[in-house]
Each structure stands twice: as C-alpha cells, then as structure tokens.
N, C-alpha and C positions, 0 to 999 in steps of 0.2 A: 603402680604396684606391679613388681615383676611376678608372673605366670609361675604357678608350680603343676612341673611335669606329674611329681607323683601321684600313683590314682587315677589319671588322664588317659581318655582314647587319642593315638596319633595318627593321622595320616598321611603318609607319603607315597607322593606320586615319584618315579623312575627311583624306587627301590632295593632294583635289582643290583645295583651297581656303581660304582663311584662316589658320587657326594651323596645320593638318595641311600646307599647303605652305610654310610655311617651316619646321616641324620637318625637314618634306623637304632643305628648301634648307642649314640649321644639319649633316644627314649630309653630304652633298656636300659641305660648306665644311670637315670635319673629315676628309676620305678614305673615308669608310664604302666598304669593298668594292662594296657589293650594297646598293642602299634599293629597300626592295617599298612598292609605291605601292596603298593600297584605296581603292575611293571608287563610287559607286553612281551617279557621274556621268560615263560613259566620255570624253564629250567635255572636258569638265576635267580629266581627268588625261592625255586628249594633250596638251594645250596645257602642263602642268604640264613634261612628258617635254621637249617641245617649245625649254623655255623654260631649261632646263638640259645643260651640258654639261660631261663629266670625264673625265678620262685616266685618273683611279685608281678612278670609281665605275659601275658598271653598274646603270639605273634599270628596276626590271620594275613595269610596272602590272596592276590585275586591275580588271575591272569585279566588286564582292561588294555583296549589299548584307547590312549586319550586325544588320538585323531578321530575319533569317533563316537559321536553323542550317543548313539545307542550302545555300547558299551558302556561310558561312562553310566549310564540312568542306570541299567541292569546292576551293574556293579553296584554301586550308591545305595538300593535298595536292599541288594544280599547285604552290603553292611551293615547298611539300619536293624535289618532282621536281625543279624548274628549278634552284631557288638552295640548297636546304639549311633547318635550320631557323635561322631568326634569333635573332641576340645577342641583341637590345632590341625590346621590343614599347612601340607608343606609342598607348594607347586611345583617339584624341582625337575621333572621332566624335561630332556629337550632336545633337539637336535640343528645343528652347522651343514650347511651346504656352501665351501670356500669356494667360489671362482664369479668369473664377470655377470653380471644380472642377466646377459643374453645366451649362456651359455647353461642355461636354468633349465633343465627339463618342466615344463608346465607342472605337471603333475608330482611324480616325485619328487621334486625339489620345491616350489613353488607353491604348491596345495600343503604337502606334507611338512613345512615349512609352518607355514599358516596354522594349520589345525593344532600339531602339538603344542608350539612353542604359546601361542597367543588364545585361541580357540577353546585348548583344553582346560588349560587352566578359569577361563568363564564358565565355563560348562561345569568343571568341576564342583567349582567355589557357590556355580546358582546351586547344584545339585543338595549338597548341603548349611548350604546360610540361612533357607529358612528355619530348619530344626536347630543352627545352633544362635538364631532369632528369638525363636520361640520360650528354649529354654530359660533363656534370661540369667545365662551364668557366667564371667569371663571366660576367652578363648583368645584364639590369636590364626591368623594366616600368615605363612609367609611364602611369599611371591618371587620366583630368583628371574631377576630381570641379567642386566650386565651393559657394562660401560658404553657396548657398541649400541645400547641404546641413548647416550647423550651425544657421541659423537658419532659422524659419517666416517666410516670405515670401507676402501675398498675392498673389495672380491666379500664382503658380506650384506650387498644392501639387502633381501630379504632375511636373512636374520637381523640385521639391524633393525629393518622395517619392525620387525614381531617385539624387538625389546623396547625401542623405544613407544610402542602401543602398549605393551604391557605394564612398563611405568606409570604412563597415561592413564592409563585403568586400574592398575592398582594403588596409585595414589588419590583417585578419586573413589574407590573403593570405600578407603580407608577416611575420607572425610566426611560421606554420605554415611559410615556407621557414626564417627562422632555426632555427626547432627540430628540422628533420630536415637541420640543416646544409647546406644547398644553397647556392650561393655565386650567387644570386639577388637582388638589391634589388628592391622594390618601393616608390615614391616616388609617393603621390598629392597631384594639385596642386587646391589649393585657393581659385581668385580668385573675385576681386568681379567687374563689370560689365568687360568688355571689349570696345573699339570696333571690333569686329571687321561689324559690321552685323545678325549674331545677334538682340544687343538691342539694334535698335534701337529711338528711345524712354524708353528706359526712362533712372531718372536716379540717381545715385550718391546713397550718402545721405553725411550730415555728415562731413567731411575723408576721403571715399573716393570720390578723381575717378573716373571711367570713365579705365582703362588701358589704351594700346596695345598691339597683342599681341604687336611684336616684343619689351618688356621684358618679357611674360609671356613669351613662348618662351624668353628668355634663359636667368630664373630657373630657370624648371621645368625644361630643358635640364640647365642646371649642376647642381642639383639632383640630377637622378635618375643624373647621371654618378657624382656626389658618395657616390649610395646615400643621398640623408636621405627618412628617412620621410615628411616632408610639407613641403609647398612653400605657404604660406600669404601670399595679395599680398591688399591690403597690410598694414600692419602693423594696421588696422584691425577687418581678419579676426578677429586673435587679440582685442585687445580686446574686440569685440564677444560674440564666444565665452564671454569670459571672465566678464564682465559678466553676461551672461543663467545663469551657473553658480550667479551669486552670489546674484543681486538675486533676490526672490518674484516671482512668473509676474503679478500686477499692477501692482507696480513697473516688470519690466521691460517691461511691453506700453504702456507711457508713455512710458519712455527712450526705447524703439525706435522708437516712434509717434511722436512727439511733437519728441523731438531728434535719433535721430540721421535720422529721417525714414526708417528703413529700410520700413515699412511699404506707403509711401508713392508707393517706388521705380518700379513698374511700372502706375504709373497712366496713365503715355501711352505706352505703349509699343507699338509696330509690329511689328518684326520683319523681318529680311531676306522681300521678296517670292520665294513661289516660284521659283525658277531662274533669283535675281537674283545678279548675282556679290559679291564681298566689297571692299566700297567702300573697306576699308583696304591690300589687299593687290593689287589689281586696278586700281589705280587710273591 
C-alpha cells in the first residue's frame, strides 16, 4: 500500500541543501503536516525555512550535527517534545573524501567518514523506531546508500566502505521490521554519480550519465512511498551489479576498468568546496 505524505511528520537529515532540500520541498508539495528540517548548517536551513511557504505544512528546523550521538539524542527529543515522532525518516546526509585510502587524514576524513555517512544514520533511525514502534501506524525510512557501495571504486574506499555497510544495514533493517510485523518500509536508494556538486569532477562511466538529483529525488521519493526495497538509478547499477556476480574477479577488474571505465571515474574529481553551496539546486 503506497505511503500518504498528507497529514505526516517528515524528517530529513542534510536538509540544508541539495537532494535533502528538495526531499524537503517534494513533503511540502504533498501536504506533509510537520517537515523537521536537520542540517549542521544553521544558516541553510533558515534560508531553506525562508524559501518555503504552506497553509497545510509547518517547517521546524534544528541545527544536529549527525557525526555525533549526543546531538542526535538532544535533537530527537526537542522533536518528540515540539512535533511528535515522525512518519518518514529520510537518511540523506553525507559526505565524499576523493583520493587514495592512504592519503586519508585519520580523523577528518576517516572518522568523519564513518560517523556521518554510516553511524548517523543508526543513531538516527534507533533514536526514533522505537516511538514509530510503538505507535503501530505505517511509516517508511529511506536510507540513501549509492552504487559505490556494490562496487569497489578507486580513490573512495572509505566512502565506499560506509555505503556498502549501510546497504548491509539497511536492508536487514528492513527485514527485521517485516519479521516482527511492524508496518515499517524501509527503502534504500541506490545511484550513480549525481550533479548535485558533491562529485564534483568526477565522470560517469559507460552509458551511466551523471544524473540530476531532481530525477533521483523523484524515484527515491516514489520509491520509498511505494515501500520497495531498493531504489537502484540507473538501470546500469543493476547491470553492473550483476555482472561483477558473474564474471571471475580478473575478468571483471578489465570490464570495469577498461570498458565500462568505472574505475576510472574519480580521477578528476573535486568536490563541492567547503561551505560552497549546491550549484544544482542554488543556482
């Protein structure tokens, strides 16, 4: 039975900005009661607040940052108090550190890696699943994973590392709610390169453009409304997936290397500059 936004508390994590403001924008556009706006950037999420207005939706923002449990809990609970606990949690928070695994600052890349991308979102999702447990009313999570966690991708093993854990997790998430019967979806989304400024740089490999993120919002949207288990753009994803299942680990380190250039991908790659804004949605 597909999810009705209308009415609904929503929560989105990395709000401020890119694909997390217009998941924002997509509750608004469907009535959501309540959207809880997280983001570790308090000045982009007024401008977010700022830039939207609705008769049927009430917008609360919280400055959390979700490398850090004690924020997440603090935050969690002003929610509960203000708005109640939310229908729909939307994990989309994240961050890219592009270059050789040794060239990884411990800390800042390495830790900060860890916490947000993989971390936060458990932390998150315990902080509120027992209340949307408890209730006993349909909801939905969705979980934005990404390609580079089916496949080994150089100059991103710890991002990769965090996606392919978070798949791991949130697809067994999602089958531990079906087993104890909880009327829970859990939908993670799975794309390639998106021109969101994240990567940028970086370059699609063979017939897999860099994708605008309002058709990834779309899909993953519909998607997680829908309750499907995973939300895979594009259709090259699966392929690719599929392929590396098949082929011997030296075959495929040719295919991927070689044709469909997946390898290859993040050899120029940049990166949105610190506390630059998101050149597709800000524009």
């Amino acid at each position: 039975m597909t999810f009705a936004v209308a009415g609904r508390t929503i929560l989105i994590t990395g709000a401020g900005r890119g694909m997390g403001r217009l998941y924002v924008e997509r509750a608004v556009q469907e009535g959501a009661a309540a959207v809880v706006l997280w983001d570790i950037d308090g000045t982009a999420l007024e401008e977010v607040v700022a830039s939207l207005t609705s008769n049927a939706t009430t917008l609360h923002s919280y400055v959390v940052d979700v490398a850090s449990l004690e924020s997440i809990e603090t935050a969690a609970q002003a929610v509960m108090n203000d708005v109640g606990v939310p229908d729909m949690l939307v994990n989309n928070a994240g961050i890219v550190r592009g270059k050789y695994f040794w060239d990884h600052d411990p800390t800042h890349d390495i830790d900060a890696t860890l916490d947000i991308n993989l971390a936060g979102p458990m932390h998150v999702t315990r902080a509120f699943l027992p209340g949307m447990i408890g209730r006993g009313t349909p909801g939905r999570i969705l979980n934005v994973a990404s390609a580079s966690g089916t496949l080994a991708v150089p100059r991103m093993s710890v991002y990769a590392a965090t996606k392919w854990a978070m798949i791991g997790w949130s697809d067994s998430l999602r089958l531990e709610l079906v087993e104890a019967r909880h009327p829970i979806a859990v939908t993670t989304l799975i794309p390639s390169y998106i021109t969101t400024g994240m990567f940028e740089g970086a370059r699609g490999p063979l017939l897999t453009p860099l994708m605008e993120p309002e058709y990834v919002v779309d899909k993953a949207w519909r998607g997680a409304l829908e309750g499907r288990a995973r939300v895979q753009l594009p259709w090259t994803v699966q392929l690719a997936g599929t392929l590396r299942n098949l082929l011997p680990q030296p075959v495929w380190d040719v295919v991927a290397g070689r044709v469909f250039r997946v390898y290859s991908s993040m050899e120029n790659f940049t990166g949105r500059p610190v506390g630059a804004p998101d050149r597709k949605v800000d524009r």
